[in-house]
Backbone as a ProteinNet text record, in pm:
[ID]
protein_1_A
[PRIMARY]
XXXXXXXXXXXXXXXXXXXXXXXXXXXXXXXXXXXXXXXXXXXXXXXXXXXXXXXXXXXXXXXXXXX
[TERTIARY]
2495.7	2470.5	2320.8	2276.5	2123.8	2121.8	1970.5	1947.8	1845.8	1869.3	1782.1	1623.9	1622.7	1537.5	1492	1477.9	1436.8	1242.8	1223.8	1075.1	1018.2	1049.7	1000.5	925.6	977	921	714.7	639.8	525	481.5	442.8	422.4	546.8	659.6	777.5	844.4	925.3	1023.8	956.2	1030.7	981.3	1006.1	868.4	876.5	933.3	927.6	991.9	1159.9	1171.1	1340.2	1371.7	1296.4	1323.6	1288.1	1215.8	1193.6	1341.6	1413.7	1480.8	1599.7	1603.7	1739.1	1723	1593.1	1612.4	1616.5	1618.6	1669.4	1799.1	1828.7	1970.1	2024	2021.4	2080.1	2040.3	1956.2	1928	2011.1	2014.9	2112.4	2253.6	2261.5	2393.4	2449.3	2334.9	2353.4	2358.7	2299.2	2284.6	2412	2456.2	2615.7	2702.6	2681.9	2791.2	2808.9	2640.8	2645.2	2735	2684.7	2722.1	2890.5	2944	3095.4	3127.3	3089.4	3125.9	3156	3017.4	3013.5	3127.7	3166.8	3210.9	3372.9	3424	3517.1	3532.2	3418.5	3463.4	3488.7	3383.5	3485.9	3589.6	3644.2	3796.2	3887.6	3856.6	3943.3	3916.9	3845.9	3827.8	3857.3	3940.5	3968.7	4136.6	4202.6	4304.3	4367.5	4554	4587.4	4674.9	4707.5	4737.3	4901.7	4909.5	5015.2	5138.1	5071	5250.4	5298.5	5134	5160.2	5257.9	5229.7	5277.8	5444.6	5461.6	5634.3	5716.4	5644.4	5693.8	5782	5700.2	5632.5	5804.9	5815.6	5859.8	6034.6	6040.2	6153.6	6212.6	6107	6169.3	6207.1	6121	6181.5	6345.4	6360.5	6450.6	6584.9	6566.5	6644.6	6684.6	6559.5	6659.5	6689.5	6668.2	6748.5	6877.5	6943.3	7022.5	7143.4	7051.5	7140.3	7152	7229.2	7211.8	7265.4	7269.3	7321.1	7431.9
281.6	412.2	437.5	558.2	506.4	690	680.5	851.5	818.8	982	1033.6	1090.2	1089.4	1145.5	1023.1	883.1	764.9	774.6	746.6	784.9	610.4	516.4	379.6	402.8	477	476.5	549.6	502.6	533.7	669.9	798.1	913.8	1011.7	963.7	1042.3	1005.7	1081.7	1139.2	1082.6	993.6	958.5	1088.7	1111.7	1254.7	1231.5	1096.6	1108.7	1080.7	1041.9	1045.5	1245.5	1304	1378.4	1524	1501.6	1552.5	1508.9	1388	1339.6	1426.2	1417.4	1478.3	1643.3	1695.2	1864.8	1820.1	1778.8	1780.2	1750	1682.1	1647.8	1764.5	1837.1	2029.8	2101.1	2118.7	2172.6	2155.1	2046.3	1996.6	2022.1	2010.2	2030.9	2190.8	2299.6	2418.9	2454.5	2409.2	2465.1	2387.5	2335	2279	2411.6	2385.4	2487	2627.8	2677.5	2795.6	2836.5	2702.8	2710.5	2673.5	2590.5	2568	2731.6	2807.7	2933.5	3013.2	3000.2	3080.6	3049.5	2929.4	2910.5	2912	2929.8	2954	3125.5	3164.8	3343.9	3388.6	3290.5	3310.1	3287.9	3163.4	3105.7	3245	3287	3404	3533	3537.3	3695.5	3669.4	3523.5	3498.7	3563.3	3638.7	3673.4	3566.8	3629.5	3537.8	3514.2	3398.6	3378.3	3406.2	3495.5	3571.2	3448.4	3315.2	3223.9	3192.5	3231.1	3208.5	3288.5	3452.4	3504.5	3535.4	3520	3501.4	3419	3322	3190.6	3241.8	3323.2	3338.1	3497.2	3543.9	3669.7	3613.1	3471.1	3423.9	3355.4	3304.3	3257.5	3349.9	3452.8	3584.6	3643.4	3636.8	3704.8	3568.5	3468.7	3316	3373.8	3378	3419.9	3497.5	3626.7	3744.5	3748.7	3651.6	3639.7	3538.3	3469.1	3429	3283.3	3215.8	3067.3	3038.5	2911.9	2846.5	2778.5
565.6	621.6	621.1	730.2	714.5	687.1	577.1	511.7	580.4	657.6	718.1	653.1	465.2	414.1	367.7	417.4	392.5	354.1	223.2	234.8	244	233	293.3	383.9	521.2	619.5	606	680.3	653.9	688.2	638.6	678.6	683.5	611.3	632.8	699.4	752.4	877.8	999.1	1119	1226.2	1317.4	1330.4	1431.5	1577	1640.1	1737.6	1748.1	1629.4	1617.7	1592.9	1531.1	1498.5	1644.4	1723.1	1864.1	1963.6	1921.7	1957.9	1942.9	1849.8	1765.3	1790.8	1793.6	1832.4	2007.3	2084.3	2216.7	2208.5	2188	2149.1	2131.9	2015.7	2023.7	2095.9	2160.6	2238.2	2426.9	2414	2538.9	2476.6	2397.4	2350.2	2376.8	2318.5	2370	2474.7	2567.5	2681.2	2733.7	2701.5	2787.8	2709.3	2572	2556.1	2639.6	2639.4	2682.4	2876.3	2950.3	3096.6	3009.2	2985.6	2933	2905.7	2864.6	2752.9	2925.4	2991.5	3083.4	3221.7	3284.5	3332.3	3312.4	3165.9	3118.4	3094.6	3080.6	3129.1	3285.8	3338.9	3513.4	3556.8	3501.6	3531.6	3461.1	3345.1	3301.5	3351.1	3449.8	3509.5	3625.7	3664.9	3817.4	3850.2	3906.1	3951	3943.1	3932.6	3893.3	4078	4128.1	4267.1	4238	4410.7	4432.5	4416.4	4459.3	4425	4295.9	4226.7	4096.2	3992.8	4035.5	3979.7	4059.8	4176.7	4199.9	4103.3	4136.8	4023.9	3878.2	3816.5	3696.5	3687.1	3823.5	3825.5	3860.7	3943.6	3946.4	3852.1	3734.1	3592.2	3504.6	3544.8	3430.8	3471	3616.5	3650.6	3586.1	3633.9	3606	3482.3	3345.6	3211.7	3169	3242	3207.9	3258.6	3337.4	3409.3	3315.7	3168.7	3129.2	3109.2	2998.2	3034.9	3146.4	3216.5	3343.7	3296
[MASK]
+++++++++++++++++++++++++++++++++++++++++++++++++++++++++++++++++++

């Protein structure tokens, strides 16, 4: 396993692994954030009229009882 607080290395911490690794979260956020966002549009989208017949002929099907 490799530690990240490895002091062998000369001067510390390799700063460009470590520029690396904050882009890395940083891309990471910004996906989450468009994911977060594009998933509040899909849920503020109406729901489609065949969808909900559907939805209104299964209800009626089991109130109606087993088959």
């Amino acid at each position: 396993m490799i530690d990240s607080n490895d002091s062998s290395r000369p001067g510390g911490a390799d700063k460009t692994g470590e520029a690396g690794l904050e882009e890395a979260r940083l891309r990471q956020q910004a996906i989450g954030v468009k994911l977060r966002h594009m998933f509040d549009e899909v849920v503020n989208e109406p729901v489609p009229d065949e969808f909900l017949e559907i939805l209104k002929r299964a209800d009626a099907r089991a109130a109606d009882g087993p088959a």
